[in-house]
Backbone as a chain_set.jsonl record, in Angstrom:
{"seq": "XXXXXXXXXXXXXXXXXXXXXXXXXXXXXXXXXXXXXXXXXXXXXXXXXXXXXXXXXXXXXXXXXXXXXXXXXXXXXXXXXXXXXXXXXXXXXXXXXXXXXXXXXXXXXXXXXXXXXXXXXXXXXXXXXXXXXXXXXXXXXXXXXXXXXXXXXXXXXXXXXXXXXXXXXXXX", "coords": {"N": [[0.846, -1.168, 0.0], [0.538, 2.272, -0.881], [1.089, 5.41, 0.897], [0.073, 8.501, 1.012], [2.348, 11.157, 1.47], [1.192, 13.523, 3.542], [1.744, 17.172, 3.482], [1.757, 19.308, 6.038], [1.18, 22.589, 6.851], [2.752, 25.862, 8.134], [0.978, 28.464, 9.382], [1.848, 31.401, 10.756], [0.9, 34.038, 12.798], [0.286, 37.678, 13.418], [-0.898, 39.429, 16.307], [-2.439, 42.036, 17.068], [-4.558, 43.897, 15.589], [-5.061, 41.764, 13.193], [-6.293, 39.44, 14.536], [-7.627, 40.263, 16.376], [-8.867, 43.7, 17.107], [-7.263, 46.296, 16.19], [-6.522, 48.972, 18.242], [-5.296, 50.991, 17.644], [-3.74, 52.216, 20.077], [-2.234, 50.668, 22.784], [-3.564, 47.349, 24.192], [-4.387, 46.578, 27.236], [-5.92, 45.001, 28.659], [-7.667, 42.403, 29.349], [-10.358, 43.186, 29.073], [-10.307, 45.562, 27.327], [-9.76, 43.733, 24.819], [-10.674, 42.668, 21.653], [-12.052, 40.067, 19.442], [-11.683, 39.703, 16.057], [-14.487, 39.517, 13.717], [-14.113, 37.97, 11.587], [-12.598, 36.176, 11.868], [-12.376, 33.775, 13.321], [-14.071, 31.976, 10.608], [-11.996, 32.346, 9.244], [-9.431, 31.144, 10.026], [-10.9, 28.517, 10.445], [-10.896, 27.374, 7.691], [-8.057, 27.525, 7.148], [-7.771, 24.938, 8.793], [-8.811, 23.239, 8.302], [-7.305, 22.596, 6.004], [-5.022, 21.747, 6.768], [-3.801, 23.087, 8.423], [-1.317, 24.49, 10.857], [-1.097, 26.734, 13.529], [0.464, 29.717, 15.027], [0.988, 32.638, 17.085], [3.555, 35.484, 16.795], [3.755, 38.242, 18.069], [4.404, 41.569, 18.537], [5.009, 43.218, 21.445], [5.636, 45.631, 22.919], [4.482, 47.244, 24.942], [4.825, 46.394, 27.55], [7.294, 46.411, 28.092], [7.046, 49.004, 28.395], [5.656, 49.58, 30.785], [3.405, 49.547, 30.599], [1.234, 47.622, 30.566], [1.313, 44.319, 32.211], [3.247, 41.086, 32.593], [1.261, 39.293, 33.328], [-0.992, 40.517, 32.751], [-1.446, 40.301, 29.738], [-0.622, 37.428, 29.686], [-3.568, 36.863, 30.543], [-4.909, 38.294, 28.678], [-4.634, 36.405, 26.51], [-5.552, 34.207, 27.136], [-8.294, 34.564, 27.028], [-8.119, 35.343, 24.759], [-7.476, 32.425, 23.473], [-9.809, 30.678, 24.858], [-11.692, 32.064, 23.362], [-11.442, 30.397, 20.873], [-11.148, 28.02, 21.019], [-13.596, 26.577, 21.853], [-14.331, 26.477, 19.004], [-12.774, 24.806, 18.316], [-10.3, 25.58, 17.523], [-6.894, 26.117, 17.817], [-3.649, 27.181, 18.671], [-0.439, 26.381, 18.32], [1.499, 27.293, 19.704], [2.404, 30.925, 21.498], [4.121, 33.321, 21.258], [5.905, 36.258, 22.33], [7.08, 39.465, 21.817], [8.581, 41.132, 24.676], [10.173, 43.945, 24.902], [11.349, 47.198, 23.815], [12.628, 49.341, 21.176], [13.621, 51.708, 21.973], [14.774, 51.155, 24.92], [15.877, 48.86, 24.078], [17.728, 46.414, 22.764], [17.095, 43.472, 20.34], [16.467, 40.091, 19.381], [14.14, 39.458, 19.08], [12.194, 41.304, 18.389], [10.025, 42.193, 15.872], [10.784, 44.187, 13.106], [12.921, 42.534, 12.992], [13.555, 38.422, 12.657], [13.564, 36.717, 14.537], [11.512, 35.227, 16.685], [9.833, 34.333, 14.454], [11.619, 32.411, 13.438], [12.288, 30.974, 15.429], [9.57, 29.84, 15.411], [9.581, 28.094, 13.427], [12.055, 26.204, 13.517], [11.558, 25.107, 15.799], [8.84, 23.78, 15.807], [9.991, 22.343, 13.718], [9.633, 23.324, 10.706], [10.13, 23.523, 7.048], [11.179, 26.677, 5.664], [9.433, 27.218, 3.204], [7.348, 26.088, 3.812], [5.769, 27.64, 5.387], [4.127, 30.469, 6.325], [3.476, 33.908, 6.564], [0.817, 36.711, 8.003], [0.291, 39.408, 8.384], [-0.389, 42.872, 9.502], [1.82, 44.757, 9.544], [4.096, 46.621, 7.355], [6.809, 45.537, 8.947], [6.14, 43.382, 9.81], [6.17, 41.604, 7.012], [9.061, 42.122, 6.719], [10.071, 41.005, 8.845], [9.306, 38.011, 8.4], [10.165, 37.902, 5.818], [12.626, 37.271, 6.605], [13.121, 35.356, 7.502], [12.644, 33.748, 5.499], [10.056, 32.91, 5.022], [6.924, 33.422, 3.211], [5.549, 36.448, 3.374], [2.645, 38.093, 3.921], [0.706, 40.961, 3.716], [-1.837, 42.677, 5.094], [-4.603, 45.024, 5.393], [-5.217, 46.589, 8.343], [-7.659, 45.132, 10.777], [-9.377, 44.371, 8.582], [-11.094, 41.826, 6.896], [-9.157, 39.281, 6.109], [-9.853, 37.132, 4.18], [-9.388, 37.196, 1.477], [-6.249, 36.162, 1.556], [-6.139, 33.247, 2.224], [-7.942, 32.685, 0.053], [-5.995, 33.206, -2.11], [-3.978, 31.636, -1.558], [-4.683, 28.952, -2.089], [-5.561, 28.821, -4.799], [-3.35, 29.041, -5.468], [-2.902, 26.689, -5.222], [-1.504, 25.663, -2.929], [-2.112, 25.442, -0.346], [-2.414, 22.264, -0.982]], "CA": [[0.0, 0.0, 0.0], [1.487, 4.018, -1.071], [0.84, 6.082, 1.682], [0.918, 9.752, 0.577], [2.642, 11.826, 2.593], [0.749, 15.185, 3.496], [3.034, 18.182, 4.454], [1.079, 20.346, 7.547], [1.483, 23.82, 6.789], [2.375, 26.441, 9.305], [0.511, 29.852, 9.522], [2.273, 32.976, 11.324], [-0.069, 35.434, 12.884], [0.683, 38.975, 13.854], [-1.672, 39.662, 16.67], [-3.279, 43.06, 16.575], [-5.115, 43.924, 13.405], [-5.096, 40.81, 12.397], [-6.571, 38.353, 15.426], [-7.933, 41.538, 17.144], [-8.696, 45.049, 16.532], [-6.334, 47.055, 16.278], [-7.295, 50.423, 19.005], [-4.549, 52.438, 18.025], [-2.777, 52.247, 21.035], [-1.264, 49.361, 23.621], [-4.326, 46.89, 24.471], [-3.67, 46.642, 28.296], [-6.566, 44.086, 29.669], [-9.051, 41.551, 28.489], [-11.55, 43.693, 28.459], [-10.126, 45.993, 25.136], [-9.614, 42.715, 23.497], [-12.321, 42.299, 20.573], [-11.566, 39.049, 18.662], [-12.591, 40.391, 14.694], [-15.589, 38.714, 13.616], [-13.815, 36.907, 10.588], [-10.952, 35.347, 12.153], [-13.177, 32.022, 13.258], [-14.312, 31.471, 9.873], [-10.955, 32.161, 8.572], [-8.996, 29.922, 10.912], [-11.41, 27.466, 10.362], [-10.712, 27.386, 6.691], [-6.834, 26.936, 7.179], [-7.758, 24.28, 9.785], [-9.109, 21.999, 7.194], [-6.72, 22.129, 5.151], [-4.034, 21.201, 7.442], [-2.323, 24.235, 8.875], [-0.886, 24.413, 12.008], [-0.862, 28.037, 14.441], [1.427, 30.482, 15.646], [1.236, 33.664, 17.223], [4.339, 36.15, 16.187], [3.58, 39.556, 17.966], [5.201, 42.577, 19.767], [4.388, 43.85, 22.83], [6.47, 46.298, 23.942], [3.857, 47.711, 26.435], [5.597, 45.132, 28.586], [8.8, 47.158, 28.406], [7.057, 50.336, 29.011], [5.249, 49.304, 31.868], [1.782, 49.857, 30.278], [0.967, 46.384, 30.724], [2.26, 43.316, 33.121], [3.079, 39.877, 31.486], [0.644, 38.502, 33.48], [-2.007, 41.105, 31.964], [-0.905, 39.83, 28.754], [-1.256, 35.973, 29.608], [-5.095, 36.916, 30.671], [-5.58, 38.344, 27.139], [-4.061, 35.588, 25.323], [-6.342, 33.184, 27.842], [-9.368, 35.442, 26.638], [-8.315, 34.38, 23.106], [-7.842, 31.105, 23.54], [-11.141, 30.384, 25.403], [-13.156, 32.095, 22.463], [-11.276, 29.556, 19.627], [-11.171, 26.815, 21.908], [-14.934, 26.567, 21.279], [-14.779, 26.27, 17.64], [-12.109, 23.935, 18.445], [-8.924, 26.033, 17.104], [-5.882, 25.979, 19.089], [-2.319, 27.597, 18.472], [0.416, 25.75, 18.98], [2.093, 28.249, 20.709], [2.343, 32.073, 20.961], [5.723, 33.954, 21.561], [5.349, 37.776, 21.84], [8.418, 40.153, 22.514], [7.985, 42.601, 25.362], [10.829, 44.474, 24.351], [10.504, 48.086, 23.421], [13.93, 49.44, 20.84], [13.91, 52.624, 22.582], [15.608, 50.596, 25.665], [16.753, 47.812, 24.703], [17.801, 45.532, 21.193], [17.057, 42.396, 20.728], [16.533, 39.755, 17.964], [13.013, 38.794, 18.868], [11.191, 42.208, 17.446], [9.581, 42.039, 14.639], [10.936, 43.186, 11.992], [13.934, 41.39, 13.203], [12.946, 37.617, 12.513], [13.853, 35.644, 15.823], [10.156, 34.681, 16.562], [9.552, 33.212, 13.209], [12.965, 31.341, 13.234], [11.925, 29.601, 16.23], [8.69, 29.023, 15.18], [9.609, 27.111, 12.309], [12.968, 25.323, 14.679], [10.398, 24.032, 17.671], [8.198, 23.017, 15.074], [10.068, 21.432, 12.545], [9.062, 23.167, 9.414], [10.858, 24.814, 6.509], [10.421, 28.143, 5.239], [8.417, 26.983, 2.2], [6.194, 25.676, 4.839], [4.724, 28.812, 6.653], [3.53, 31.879, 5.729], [3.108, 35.349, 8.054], [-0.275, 37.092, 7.863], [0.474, 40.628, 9.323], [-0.901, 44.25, 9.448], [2.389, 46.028, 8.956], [5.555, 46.591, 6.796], [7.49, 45.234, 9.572], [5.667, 41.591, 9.501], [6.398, 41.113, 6.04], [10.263, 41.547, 6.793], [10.388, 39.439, 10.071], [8.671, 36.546, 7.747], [11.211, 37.543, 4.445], [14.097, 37.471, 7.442], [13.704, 33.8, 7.978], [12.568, 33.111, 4.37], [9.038, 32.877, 5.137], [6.407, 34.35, 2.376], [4.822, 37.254, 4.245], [1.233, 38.782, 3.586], [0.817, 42.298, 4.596], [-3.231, 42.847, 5.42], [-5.169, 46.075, 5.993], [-5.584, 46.359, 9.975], [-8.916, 44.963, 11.233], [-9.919, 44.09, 7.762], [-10.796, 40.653, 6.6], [-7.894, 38.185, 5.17], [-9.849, 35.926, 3.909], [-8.438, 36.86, 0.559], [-4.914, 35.382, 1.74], [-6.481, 32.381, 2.226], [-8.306, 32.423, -1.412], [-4.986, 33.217, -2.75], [-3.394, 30.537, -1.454], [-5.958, 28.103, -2.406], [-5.898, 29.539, -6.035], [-1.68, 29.031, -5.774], [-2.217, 24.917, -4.254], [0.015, 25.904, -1.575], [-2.769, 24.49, 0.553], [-2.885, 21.164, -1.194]], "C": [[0.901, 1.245, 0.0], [0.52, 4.378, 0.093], [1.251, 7.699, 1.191], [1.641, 10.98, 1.759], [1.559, 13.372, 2.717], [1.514, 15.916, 4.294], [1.662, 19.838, 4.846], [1.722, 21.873, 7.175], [1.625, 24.984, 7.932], [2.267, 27.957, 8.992], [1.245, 30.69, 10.682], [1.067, 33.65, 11.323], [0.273, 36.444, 13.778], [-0.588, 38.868, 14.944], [-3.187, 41.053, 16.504], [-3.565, 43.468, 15.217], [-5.136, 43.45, 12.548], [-6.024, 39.672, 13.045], [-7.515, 39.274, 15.888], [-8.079, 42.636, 16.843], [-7.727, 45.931, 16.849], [-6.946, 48.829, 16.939], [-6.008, 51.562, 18.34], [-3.75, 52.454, 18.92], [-2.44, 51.328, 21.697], [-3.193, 49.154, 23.943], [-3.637, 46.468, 25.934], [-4.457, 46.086, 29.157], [-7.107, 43.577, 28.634], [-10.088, 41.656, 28.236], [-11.697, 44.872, 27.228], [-10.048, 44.999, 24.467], [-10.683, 42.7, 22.852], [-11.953, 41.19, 20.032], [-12.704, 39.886, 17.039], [-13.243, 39.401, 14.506], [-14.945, 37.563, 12.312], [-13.143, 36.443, 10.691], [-11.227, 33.935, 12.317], [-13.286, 31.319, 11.578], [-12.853, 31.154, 8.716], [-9.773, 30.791, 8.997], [-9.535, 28.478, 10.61], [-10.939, 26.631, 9.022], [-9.478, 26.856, 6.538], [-6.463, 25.719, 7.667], [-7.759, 23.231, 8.878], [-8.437, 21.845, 6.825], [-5.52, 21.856, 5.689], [-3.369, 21.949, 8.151], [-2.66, 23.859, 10.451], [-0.733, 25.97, 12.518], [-0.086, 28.36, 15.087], [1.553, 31.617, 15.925], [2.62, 34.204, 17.473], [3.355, 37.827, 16.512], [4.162, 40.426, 18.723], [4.334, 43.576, 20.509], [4.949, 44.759, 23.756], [5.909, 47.158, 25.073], [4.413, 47.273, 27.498], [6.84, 45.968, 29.161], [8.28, 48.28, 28.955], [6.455, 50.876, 29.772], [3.402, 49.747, 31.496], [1.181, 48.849, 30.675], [1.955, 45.107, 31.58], [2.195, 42.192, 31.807], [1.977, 39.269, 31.982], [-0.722, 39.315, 33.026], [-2.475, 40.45, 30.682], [-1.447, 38.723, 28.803], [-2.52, 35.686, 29.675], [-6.057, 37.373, 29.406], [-5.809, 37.274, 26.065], [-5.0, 34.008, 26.446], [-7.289, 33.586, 27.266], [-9.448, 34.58, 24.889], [-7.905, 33.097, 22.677], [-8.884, 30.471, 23.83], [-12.147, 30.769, 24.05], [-12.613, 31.189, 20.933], [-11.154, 28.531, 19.968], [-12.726, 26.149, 21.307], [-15.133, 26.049, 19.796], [-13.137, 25.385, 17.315], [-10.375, 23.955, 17.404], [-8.04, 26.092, 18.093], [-4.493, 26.342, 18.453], [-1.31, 26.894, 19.133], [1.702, 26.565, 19.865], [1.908, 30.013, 20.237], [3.361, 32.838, 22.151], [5.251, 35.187, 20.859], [7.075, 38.153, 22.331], [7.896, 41.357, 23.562], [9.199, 44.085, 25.261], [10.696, 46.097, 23.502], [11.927, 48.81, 22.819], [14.143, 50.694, 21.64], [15.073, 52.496, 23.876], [16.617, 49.595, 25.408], [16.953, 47.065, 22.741], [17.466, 43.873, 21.635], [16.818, 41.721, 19.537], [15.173, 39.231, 17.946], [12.018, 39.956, 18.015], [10.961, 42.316, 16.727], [9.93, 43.548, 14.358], [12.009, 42.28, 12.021], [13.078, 39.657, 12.847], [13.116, 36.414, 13.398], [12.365, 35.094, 16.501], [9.868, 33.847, 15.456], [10.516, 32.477, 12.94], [12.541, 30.465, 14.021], [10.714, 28.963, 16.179], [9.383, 27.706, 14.46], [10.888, 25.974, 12.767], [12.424, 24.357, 15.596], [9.26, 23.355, 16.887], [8.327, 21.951, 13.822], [9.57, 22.066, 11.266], [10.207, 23.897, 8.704], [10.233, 26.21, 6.203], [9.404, 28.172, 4.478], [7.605, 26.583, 2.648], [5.36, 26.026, 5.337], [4.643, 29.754, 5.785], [2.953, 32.609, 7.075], [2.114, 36.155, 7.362], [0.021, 38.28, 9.056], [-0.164, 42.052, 8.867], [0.439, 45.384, 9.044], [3.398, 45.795, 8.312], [6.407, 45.622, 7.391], [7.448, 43.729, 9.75], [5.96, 40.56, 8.705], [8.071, 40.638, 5.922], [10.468, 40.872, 7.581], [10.207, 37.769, 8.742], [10.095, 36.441, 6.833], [12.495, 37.707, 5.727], [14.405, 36.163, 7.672], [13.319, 32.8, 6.713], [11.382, 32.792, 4.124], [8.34, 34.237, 4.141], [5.835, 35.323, 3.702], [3.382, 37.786, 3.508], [1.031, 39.74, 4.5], [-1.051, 42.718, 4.161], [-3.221, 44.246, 5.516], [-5.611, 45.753, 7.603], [-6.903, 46.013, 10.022], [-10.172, 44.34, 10.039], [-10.006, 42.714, 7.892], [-10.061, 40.05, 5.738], [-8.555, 37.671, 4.387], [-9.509, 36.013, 2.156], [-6.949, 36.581, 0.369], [-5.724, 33.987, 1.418], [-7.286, 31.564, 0.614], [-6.852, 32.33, -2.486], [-4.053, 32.145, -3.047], [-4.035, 29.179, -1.946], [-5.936, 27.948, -4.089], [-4.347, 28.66, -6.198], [-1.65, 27.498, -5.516], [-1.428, 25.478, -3.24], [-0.841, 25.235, -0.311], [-3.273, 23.237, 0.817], [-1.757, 20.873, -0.353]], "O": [[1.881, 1.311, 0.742], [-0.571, 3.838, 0.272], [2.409, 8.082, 1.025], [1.105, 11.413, 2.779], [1.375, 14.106, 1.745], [1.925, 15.624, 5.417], [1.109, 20.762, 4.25], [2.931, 22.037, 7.338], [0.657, 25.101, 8.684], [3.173, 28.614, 8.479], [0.893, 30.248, 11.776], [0.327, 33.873, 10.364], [0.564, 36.124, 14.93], [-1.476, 38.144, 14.492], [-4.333, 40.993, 16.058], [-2.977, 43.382, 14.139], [-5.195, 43.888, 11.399], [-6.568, 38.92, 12.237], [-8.618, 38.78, 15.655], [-7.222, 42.905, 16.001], [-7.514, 46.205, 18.03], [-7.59, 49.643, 16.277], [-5.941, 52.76, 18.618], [-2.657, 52.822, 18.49], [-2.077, 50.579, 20.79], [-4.002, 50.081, 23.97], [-2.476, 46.058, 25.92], [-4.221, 46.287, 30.348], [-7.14, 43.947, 27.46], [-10.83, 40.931, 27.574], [-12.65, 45.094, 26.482], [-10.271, 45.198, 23.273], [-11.743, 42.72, 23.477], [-10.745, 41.337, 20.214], [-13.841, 40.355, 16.995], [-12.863, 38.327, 14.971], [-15.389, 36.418, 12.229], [-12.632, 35.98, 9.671], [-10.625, 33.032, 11.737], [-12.673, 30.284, 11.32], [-12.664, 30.297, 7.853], [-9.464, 29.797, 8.34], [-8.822, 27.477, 10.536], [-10.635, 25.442, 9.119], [-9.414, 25.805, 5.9], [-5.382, 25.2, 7.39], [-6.83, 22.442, 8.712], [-8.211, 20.639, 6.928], [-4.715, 21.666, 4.778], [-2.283, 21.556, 8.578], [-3.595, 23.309, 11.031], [-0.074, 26.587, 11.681], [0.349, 27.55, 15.905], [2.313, 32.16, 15.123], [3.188, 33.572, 18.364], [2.616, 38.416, 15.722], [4.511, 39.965, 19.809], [3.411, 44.352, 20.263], [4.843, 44.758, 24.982], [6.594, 47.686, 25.949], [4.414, 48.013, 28.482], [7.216, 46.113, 30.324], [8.844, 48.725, 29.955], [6.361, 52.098, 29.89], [2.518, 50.164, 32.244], [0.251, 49.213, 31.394], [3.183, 45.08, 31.497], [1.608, 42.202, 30.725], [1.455, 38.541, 31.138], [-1.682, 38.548, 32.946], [-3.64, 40.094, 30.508], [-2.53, 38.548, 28.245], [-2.956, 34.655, 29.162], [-7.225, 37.105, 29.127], [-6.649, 37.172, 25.17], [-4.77, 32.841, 26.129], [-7.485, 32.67, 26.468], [-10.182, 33.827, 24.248], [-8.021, 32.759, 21.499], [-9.105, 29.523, 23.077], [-13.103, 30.075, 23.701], [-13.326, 31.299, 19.936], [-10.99, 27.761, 19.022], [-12.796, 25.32, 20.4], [-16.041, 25.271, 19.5], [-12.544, 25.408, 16.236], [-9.674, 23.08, 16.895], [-8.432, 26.118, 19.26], [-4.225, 25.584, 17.521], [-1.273, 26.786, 20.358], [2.627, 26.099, 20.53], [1.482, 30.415, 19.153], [3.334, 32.879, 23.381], [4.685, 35.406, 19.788], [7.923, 37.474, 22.91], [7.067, 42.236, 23.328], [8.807, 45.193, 25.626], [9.915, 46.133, 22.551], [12.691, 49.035, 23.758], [15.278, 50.616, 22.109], [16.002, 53.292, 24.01], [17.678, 49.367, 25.99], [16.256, 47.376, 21.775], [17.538, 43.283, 22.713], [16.877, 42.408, 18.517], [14.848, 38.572, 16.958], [11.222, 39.595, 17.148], [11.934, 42.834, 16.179], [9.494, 44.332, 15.202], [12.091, 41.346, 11.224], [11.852, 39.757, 12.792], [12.842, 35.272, 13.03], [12.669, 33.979, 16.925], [9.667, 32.643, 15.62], [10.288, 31.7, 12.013], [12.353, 29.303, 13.662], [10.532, 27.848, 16.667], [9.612, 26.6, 14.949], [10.705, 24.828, 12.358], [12.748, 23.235, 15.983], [8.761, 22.344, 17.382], [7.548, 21.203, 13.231], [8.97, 21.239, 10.579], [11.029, 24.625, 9.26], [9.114, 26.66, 6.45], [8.453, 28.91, 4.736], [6.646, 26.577, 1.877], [4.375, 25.418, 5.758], [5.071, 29.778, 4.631], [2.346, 32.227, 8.076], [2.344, 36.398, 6.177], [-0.014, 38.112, 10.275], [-0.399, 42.164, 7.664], [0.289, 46.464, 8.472], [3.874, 44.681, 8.53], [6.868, 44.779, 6.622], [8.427, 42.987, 9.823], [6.063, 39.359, 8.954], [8.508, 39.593, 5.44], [11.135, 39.883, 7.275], [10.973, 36.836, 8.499], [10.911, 35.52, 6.88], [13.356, 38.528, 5.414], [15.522, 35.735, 7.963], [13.504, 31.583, 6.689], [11.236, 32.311, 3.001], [8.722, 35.406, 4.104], [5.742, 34.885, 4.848], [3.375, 37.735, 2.278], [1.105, 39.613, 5.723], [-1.383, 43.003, 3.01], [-2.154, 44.836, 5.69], [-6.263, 44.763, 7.935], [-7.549, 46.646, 9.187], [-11.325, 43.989, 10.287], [-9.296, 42.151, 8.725], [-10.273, 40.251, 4.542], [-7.869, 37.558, 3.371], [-9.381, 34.946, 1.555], [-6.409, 36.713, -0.729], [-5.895, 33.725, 0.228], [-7.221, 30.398, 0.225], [-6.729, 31.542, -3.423], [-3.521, 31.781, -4.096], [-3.161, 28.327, -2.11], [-6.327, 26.884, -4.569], [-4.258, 27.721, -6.99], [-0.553, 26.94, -5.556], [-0.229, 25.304, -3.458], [-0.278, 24.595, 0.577], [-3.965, 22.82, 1.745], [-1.505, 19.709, -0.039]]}, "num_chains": 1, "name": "protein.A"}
């Protein structure tokens, strides 16, 4: 008997203005979080077809005392609990709290030390993933570790990434 292999794809996601609405300024509890209304159906869509999740976002509120980490972990509980439900789940999510004003580092996006280790702790190559982000800076983190990038309108709906890709096989 052939067994075909299928190769698991892994999605990059920027958080704000992409997962979440983007306010404009540092989100600093679980009660500014909004989850955007098309992210379920979108998610869902990638789900099928095999992908695998990864949040890839910066947080330098962290650094500039706007926000605690453990603020942070209660958001990212918030949005786990409402995709939990529709039975999505990220296999992890690595933020930087890091803010360049203080400090350097190689995890800030656009640096690409987040999406390196995604794709390291998970095993994939570059041709493997793809980053779904709101700004300039998303697209080079992704092209920093060789990863295609997709640069979104904030708060808008993706789900023409997802047609695109679909259109390209990249999701067969």
């Amino acid at each position: 008997m052939l067994f075909r292999y299928v190769m698991k794809k892994l999605v990059l996601l920027d958080r704000d203005g992409v997962l979440n609405r983007e306010i404009g300024d540092y989100i600093t509890n679980k009660e500014e979080f909004e989850l955007l209304p098309h992210v379920i159906p979108n998610l869902k869509r990638l789900k099928n077809a095999g992908c695998k999740f990864v949040i890839v976002t910066n947080q330098s509120g962290i650094h500039k005392r706007k926000y605690t980490h453990h603020d942070l972990n209660e958001i990212h509980e918030k949005l786990k609990e409402a995709l939990a439900v529709e039975d999505i789940y990220f296999e992890e999510i690595y933020y930087c709290p890091h803010h360049p004003y203080y400090s350097q580092c190689i995890c800030r996006k656009p640096k690409s030390g987040m999406v390196q280790k995604a794709l390291a702790r998970f095993e994939y190559k570059a041709e493997e993933a793809i980053l779904i982000g709101d700004t300039p800076r998303d697209v080079e983190a992704a092209e920093g570790a060789g990863v295609r990038g997709f640069k979104i309108n904030a708060n808008y709906d993706w789900k023409w990434v997802i047609d695109q890709l679909e259109k390209e096989r990249w999701l067969d």
